[in-house]
Backbone bond lengths (Angstrom), bond angles and torsions (degrees), N, CA, C in turn:
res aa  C-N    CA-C-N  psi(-1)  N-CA   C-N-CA  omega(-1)  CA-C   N-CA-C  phi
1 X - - - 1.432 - - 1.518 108.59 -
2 X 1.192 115.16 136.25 1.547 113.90 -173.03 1.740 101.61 -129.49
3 X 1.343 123.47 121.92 1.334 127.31 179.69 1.389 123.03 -151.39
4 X 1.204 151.16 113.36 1.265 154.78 -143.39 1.219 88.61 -69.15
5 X 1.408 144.80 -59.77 1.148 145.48 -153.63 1.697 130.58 -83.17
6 X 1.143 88.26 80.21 2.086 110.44 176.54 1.640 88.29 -1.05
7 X 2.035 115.93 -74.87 1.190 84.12 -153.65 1.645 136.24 -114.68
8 X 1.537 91.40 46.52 1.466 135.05 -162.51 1.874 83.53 -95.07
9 X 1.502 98.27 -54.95 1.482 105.77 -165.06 1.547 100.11 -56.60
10 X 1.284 100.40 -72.16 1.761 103.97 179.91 1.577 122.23 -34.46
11 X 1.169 106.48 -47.81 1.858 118.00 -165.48 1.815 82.59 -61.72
12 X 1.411 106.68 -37.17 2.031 92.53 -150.69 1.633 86.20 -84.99
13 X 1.294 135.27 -48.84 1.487 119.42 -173.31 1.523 96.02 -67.37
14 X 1.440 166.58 -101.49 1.022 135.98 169.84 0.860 129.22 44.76
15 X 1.742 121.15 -92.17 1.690 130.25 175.50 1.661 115.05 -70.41
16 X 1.499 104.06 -7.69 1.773 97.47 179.66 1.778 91.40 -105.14
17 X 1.119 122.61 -41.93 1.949 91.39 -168.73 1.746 95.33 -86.27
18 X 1.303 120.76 -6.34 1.799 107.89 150.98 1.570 117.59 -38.74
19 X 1.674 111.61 -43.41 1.438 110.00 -163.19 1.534 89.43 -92.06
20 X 0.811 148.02 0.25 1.603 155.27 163.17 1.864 90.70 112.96
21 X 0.894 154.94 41.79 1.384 121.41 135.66 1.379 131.07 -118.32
22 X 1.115 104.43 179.74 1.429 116.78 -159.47 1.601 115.99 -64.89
23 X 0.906 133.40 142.47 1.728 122.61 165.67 1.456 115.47 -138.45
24 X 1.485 106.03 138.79 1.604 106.18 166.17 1.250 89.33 -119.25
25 X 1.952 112.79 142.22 0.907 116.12 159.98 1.511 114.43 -126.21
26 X 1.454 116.94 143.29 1.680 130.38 160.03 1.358 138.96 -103.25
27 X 0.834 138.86 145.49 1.692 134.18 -171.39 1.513 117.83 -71.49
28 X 1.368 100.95 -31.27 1.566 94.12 -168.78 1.338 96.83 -120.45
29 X 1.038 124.27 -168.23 1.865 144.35 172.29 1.526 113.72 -81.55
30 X 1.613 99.14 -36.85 1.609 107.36 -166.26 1.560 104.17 -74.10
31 X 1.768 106.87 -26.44 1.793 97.93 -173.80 1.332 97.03 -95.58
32 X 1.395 130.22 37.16 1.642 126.68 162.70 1.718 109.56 -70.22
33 X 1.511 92.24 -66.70 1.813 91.16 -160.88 1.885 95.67 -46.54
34 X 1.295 120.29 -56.41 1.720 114.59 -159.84 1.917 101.36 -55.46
35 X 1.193 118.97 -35.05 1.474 141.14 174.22 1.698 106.89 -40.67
36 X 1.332 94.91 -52.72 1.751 116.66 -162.57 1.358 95.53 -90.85
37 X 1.678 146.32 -19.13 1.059 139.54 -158.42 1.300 110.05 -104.88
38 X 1.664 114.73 -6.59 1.672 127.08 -178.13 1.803 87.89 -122.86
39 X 0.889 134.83 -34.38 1.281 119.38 -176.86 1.900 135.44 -117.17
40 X 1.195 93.10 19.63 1.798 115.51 166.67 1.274 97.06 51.76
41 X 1.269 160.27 34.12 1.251 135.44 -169.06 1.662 134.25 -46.99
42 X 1.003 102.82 164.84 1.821 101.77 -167.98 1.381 101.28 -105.22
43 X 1.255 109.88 -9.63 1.590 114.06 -166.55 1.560 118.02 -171.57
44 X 1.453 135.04 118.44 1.512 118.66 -172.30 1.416 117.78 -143.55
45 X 1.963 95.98 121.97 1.490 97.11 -168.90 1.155 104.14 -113.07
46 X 1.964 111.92 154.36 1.475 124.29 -162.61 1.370 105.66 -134.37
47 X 1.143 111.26 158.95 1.398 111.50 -168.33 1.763 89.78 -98.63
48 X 1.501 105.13 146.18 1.622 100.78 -168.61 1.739 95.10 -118.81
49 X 1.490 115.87 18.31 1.492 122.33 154.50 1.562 107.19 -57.05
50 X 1.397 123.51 -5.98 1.688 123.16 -157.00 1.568 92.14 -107.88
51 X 1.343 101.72 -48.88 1.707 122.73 -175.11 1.531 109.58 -25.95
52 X 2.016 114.10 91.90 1.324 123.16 161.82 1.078 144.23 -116.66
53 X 1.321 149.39 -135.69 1.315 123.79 157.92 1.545 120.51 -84.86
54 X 1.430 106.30 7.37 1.765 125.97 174.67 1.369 108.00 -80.69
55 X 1.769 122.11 -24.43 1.288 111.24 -141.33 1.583 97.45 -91.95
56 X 1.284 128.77 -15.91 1.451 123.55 -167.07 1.734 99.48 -89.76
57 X 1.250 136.87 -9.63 1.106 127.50 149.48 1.968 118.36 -90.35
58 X 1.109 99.51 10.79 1.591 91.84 175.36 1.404 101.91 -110.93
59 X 1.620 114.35 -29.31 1.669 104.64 164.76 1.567 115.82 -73.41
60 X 1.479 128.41 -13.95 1.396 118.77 164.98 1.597 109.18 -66.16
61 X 1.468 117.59 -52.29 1.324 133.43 166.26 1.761 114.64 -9.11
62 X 1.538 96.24 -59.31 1.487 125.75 -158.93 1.390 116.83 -82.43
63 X 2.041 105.70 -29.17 1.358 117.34 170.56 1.430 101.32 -81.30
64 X 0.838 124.89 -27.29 1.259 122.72 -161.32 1.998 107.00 -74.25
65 X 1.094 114.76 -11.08 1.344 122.46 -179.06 1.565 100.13 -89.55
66 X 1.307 127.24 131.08 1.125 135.58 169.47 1.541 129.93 -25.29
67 X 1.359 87.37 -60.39 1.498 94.15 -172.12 1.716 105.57 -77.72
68 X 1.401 106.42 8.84 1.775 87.37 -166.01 2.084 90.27 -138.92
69 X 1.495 103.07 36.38 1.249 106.70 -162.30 1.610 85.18 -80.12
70 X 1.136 133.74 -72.08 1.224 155.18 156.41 1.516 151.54 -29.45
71 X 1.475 76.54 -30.97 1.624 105.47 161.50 1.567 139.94 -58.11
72 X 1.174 101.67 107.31 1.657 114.98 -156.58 2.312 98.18 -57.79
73 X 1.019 89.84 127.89 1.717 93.51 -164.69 1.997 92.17 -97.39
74 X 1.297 114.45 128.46 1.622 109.37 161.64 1.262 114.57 -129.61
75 X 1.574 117.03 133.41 1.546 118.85 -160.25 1.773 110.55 -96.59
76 X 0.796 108.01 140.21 1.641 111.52 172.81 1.137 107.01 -74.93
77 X 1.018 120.79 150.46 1.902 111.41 -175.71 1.395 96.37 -146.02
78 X 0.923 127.72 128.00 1.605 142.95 -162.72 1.915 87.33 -78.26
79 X 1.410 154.94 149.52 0.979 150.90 -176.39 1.953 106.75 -88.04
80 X 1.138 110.79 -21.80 1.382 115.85 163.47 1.571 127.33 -73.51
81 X 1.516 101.77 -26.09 1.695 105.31 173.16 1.471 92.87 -126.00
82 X 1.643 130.94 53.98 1.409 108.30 162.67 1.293 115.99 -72.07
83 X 1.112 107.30 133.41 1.630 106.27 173.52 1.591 106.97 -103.75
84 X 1.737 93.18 162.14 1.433 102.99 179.64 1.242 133.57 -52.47
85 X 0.955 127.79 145.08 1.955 129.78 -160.63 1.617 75.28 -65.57
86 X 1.569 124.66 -63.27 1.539 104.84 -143.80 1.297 127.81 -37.80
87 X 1.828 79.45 -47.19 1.652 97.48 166.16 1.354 157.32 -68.31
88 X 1.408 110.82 -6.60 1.395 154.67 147.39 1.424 109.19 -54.23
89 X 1.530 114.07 -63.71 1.608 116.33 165.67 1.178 130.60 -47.88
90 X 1.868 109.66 -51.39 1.735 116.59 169.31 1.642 119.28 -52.85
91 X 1.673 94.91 -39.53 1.846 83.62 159.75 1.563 122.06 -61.76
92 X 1.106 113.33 -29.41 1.820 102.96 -168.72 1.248 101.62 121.43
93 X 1.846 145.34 -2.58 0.876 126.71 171.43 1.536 118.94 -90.40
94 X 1.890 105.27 134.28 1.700 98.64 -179.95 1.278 107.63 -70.73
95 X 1.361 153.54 -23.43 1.726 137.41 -165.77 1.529 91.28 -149.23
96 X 0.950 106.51 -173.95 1.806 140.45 -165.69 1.095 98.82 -159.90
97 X 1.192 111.12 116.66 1.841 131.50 164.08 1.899 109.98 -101.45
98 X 1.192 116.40 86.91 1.714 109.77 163.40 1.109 133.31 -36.99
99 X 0.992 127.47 136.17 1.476 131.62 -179.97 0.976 108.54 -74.94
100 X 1.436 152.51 -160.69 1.698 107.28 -82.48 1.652 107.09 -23.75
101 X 1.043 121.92 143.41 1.466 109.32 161.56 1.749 107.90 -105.66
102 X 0.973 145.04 168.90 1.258 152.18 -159.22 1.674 109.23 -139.98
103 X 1.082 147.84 145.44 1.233 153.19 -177.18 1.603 105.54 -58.31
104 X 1.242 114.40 -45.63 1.496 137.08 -161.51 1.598 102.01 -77.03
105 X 1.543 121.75 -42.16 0.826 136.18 176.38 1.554 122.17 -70.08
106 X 1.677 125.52 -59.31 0.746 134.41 143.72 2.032 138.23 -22.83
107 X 1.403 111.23 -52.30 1.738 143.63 151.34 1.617 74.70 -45.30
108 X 1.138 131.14 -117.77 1.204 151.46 -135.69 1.544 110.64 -48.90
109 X 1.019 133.67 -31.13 1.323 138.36 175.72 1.972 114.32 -86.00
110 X 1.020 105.00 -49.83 1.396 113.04 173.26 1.621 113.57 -71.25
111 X 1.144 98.50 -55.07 1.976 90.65 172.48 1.918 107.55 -51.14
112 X 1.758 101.78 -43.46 1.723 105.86 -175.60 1.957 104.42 -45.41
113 X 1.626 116.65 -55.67 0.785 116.58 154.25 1.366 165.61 -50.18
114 X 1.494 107.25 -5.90 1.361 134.10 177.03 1.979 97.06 -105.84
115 X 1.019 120.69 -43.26 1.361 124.55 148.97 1.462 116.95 -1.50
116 X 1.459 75.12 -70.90 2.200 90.49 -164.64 2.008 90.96 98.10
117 X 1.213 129.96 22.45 1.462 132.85 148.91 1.740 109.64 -71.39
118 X 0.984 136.27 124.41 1.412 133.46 161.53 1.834 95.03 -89.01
């Protein structure tokens, strides 16, 4: 999980190794791929407050690493800049989680994604 916000980061690893799993979290986007290359992830969400004209070559970047070739990506979306699912999709991300995010919300989107549900 990558999110600028210390305690954005904490609250969301918190409510995910509550449900028993694991979390690494990073601050920025750029310490994802080294993040993802020691810790395989099953699933990886980004805060899309970062989302620029850099970011569609840093998510090729990110597929391009083995362990994260496959890996279902879900974006945080601040509720003031949500952007459109379509467009969320044309990047490569499977879901959009709104900001506030909610525990209930959060559970529900990441398990959808660990699924293999788009």
């Amino acid at each position: 999980m990558a999110d600028g916000s210390t305690s954005t980061r904490e609250l969301l690893c918190t409510i995910l190794e509550d449900n028993g799993m694991q979390v690494q979290a990073v601050c920025c986007w750029s310490c994802v791929p080294a993040a993802a290359l020691k810790f395989s992830p099953d699933v990886i969400l980004l805060d899309v407050s970062w989302f620029n004209a850099e970011s569609p070559a840093m998510l090729a970047d990110l597929r391009s690493i083995p362990q994260c070739g496959a890996v279902p990506l879900i974006a945080l979306a601040p509720t003031a800049l949500y952007p459109e699912p379509h467009s969320m999709a044309e990047a490569g991300f499977a879901a959009v989680l709104p900001k506030p995010i909610t525990p209930q919300s959060l559970r529900r989107i990441v398990l959808r994604q660990l699924a293999g549900a788009a």
